[in-house]
C-alpha positions as CSV (number, residue, x, y, z in Angstrom):
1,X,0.0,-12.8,-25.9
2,X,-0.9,-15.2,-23.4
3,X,1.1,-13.8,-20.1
4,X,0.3,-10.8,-18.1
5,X,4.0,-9.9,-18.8
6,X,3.5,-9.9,-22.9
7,X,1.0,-7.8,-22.1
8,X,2.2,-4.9,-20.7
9,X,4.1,-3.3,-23.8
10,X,1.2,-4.6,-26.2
11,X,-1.5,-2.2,-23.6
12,X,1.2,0.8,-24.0
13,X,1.5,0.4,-27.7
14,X,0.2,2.7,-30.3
15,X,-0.6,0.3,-33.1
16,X,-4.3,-0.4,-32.8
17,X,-3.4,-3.8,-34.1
18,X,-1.6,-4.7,-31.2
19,X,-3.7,-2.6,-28.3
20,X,-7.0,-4.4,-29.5
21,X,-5.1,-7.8,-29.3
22,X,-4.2,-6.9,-25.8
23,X,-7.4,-6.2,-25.2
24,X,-8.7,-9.4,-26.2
25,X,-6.0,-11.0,-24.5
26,X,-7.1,-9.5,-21.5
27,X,-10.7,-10.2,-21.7
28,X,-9.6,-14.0,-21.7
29,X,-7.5,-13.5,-19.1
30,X,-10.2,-12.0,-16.6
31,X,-12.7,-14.6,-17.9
32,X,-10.2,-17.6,-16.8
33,X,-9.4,-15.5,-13.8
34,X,-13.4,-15.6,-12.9
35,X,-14.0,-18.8,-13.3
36,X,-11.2,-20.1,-11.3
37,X,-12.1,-17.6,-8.7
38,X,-15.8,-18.8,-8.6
39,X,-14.5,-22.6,-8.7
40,X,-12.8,-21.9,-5.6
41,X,-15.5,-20.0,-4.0
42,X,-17.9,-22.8,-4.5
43,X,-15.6,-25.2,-3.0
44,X,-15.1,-23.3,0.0
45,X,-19.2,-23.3,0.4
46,X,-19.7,-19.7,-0.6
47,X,-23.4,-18.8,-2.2
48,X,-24.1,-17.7,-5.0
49,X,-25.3,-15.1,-3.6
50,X,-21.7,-14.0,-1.8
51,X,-19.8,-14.6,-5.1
52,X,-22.2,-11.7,-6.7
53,X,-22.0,-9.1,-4.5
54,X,-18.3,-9.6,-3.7
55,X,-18.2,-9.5,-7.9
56,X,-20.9,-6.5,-8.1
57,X,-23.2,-8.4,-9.9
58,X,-26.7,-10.3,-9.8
59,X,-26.9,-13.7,-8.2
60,X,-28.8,-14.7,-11.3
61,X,-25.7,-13.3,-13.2
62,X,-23.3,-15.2,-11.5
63,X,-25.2,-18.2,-11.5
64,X,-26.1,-18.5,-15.3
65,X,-22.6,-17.7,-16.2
66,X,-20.6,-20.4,-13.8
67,X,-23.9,-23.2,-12.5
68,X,-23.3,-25.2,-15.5
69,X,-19.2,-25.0,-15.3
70,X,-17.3,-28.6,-14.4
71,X,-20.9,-30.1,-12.7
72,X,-21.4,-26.3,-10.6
73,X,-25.1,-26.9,-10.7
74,X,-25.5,-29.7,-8.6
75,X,-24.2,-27.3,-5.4
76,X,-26.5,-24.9,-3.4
């Protein structure tokens, strides 16, 4: 279940099995999803500050999750 189109009979499903693999699937999917959306919000010179808010979290949040990410900590 790595595709967002695999996923959408495993989400409709009625075996647990399968819906709590879908879920997990999905929890990776929005983790990658973050961080390359963060990545490129860095590079484009948002703060950390503007990546929270637009996220609805904490600066600090954001921060301790990504600043340590591909070198992320060296920036603003």
């Amino acid at each position: 279940m790595s595709t967002v189109a695999s996923l959408a009979p495993a989400v409709e499903s009625q075996d647990p099995a399968t819906g709590l693999a879908a879920v997990a699937a999905l929890r990776r999917l929005v983790e990658e999803l973050e961080a390359l959306h963060v990545d490129n919000a860095r590079a484009r010179g948002w703060s950390w500050q503007e990546i929270a808010v637009t996220l609805g979290v904490t600066r600090q949040t954001v921060h301790m999750k990504h600043h340590v990410r591909r070198g992320l900590g060296r920036r603003r």
